[in-house]
N, C-alpha and C positions, 0 to 999 in steps of 0.2 A: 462398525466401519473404522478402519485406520487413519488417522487425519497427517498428512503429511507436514514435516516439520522443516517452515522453510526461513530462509535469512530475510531479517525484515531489519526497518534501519530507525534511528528514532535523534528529535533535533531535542535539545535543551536550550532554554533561556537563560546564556549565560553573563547576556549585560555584563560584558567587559571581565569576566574572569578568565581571561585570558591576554596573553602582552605576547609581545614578539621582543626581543634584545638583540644587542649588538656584544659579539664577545672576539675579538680578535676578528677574526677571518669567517667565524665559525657561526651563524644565526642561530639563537635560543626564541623556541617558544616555548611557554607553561598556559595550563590550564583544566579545564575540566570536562569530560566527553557527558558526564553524568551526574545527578544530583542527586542523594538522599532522600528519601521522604516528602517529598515534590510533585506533585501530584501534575499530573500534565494536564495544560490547555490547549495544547496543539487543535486548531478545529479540523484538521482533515484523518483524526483520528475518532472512529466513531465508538468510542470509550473512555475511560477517565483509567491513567495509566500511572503507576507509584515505584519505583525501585526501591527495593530496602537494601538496607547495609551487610554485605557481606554477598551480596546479589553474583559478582564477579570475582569471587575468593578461589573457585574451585578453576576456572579457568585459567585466571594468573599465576596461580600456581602449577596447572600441567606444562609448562614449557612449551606451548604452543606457540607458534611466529605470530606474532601482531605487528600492522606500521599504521602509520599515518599517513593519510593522503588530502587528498584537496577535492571538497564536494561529490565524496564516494567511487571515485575514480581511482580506484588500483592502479592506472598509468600512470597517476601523478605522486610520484610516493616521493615524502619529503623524510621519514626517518623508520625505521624496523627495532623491531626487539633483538632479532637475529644479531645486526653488529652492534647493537647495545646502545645506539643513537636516541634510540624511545623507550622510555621508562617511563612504565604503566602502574599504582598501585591504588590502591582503594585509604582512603582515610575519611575522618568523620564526616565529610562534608560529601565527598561522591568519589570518581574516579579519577583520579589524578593524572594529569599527562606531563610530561618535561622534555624534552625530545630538542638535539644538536639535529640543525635543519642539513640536509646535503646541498651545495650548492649548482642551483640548478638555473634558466633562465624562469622558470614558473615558482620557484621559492623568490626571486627578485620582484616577480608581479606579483605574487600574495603579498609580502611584504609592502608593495608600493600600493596595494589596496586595503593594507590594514591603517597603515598611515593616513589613508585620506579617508577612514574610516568606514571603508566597504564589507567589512569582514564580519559578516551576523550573529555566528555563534561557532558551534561544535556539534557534533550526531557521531556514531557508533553505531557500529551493524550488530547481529546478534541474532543465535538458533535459544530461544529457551528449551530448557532439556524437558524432562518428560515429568516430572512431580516441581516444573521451575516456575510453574505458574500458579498463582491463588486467585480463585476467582471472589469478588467482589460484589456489593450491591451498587455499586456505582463503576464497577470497570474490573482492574485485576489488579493485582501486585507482580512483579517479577522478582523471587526469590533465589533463582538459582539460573544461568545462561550462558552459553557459550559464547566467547565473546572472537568476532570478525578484527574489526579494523576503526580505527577511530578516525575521527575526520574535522579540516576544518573548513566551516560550510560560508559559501556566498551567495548562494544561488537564494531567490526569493523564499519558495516552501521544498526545504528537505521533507525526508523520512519516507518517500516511498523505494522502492524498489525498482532496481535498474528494468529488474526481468520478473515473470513471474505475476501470478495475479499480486493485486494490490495491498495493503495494508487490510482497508475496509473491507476486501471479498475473503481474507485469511479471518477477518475476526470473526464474519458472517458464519463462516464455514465451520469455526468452534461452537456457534452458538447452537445452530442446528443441526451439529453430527454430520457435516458432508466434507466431501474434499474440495478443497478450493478450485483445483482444476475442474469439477463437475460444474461448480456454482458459475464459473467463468464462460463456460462452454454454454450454461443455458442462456447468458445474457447472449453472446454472440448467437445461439439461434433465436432469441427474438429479437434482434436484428437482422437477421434473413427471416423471419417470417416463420419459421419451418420447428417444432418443437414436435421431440419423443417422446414417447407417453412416462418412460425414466423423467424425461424433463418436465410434463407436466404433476406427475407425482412432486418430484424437485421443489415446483413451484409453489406450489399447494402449502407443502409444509414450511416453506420461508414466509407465504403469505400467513400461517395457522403461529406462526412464531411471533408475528406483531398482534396479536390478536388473543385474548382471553377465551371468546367465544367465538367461531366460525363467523365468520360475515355472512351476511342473506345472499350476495352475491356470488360467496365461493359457493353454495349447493345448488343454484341457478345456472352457473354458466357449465356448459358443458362441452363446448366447439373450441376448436384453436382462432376462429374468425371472433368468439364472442371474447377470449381471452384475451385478444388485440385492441377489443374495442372497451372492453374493460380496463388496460394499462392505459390507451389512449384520455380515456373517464378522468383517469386519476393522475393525468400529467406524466408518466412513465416514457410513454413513448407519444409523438409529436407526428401528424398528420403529414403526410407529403406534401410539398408547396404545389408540384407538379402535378401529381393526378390526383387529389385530395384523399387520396385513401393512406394508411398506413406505413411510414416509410420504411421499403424491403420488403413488403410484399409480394406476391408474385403478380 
């Protein structure tokens, strides 16, 4: 099966590598979208994630348009590669960013919220290409990636995606050979109650993927009602307040 290859986005802890300046008329910020050999702690990534050196070499170099913007909002664009405002390069440390800000009313509020120290870090979006991932016994490496847009982030927790399944249902979807849209679709049918037999196959083998040996209860259950009441067992899905049975049930 083909796993679809989608833009996911990721935050780095960059504890202050990053300033904003005053240069004439003109506002400079520098800093870094990415770090080296860093291993992520992000908790709402369900892996342990590393960028090596050279990860965004192939990218920078095809002349593709890259900007900056403000907590992954394309509307909010503070500098481009295009008129040469954002200069992007890779040095030993991560990814480097330098970027003459355009003056805007939302470049005066980042500024005014980097000042009173609102301004959390940086993230970059990113397609890894097709041999750009190493997998891991603790997570993966990203060796090789297309690289979106860099960003500077304020919002509580970046790194998901505007659109599109999640972080955690895309890595889900690598582990057990599905497509993210499948995985996605089976959670929204056990939220209406209503699973195809694709979907309980689906299930089967997400539930056979945490699992060394079958559980006694996967060759036990056999009903979509016992299926319900088996998620319900294990905290999955939560009883109705209103009629105590399943919620989205029919």
């Amino acid at each position: 099966m083909t796993i679809k290859t989608r833009e996911e986005m990721r935050a780095v802890p960059v504890f202050g590598d990053f300033e904003f300046r005053a240069d004439g008329d003109a506002p400079q910020f520098s800093g870094y979208a990415a770090l080296f050999n860093t291993p992520s702690d992000a908790p709402w990534l369900p892996f342990v994630e590393t960028i090596r050196p050279s990860a965004f070499r192939a990218s920078l170099g095809s002349k593709r348009d890259h900007s900056l913007v403000i907590n992954h909002d394309d509307n909010l664009l503070l500098a481009s590669t295009r008129t040469g405002r954002l200069r992007l390069a890779e040095d030993e440390r991560g990814l480097r960013v330098d970027a003459t800000l355009a003056k805007t009313s939302y470049t005066a509020d980042l500024t005014a919220l980097y000042e009173a120290g609102e301004v959390r870090g940086m993230s970059f979006s990113f397609k890894p290409t097709r041999n750009g991932v190493v997998q891991t016994a603790n997570g993966r490496e990203l060796t090789d990636v297309v690289l979106g847009h860099v960003t500077v982030i304020t919002t509580l927790v970046p790194g998901f995606s505007a659109t599109g399944p999640t972080v955690q249902i895309r890595a889900l979807g690598e582990q057990v050979s599905a497509d993210p849209d499948d995985i996605e679709g089976l959670f929204d049918a056990l939220r209406a109650g209503t699973l195809s037999e694709e979907q309980v196959h689906l299930l089967q083998r997400i539930a056979g993927h945490y699992h060394t040996e079958p559980p006694a209860e996967a060759t036990e259950v056999r009903s979509l009602d016992e299926w319900k009441a088996l998620l319900i067992e294990k905290g999955l899905r939560k009883p109705s307040e209103e009629t105590g049975t399943e919620d989205g049930a029919a």
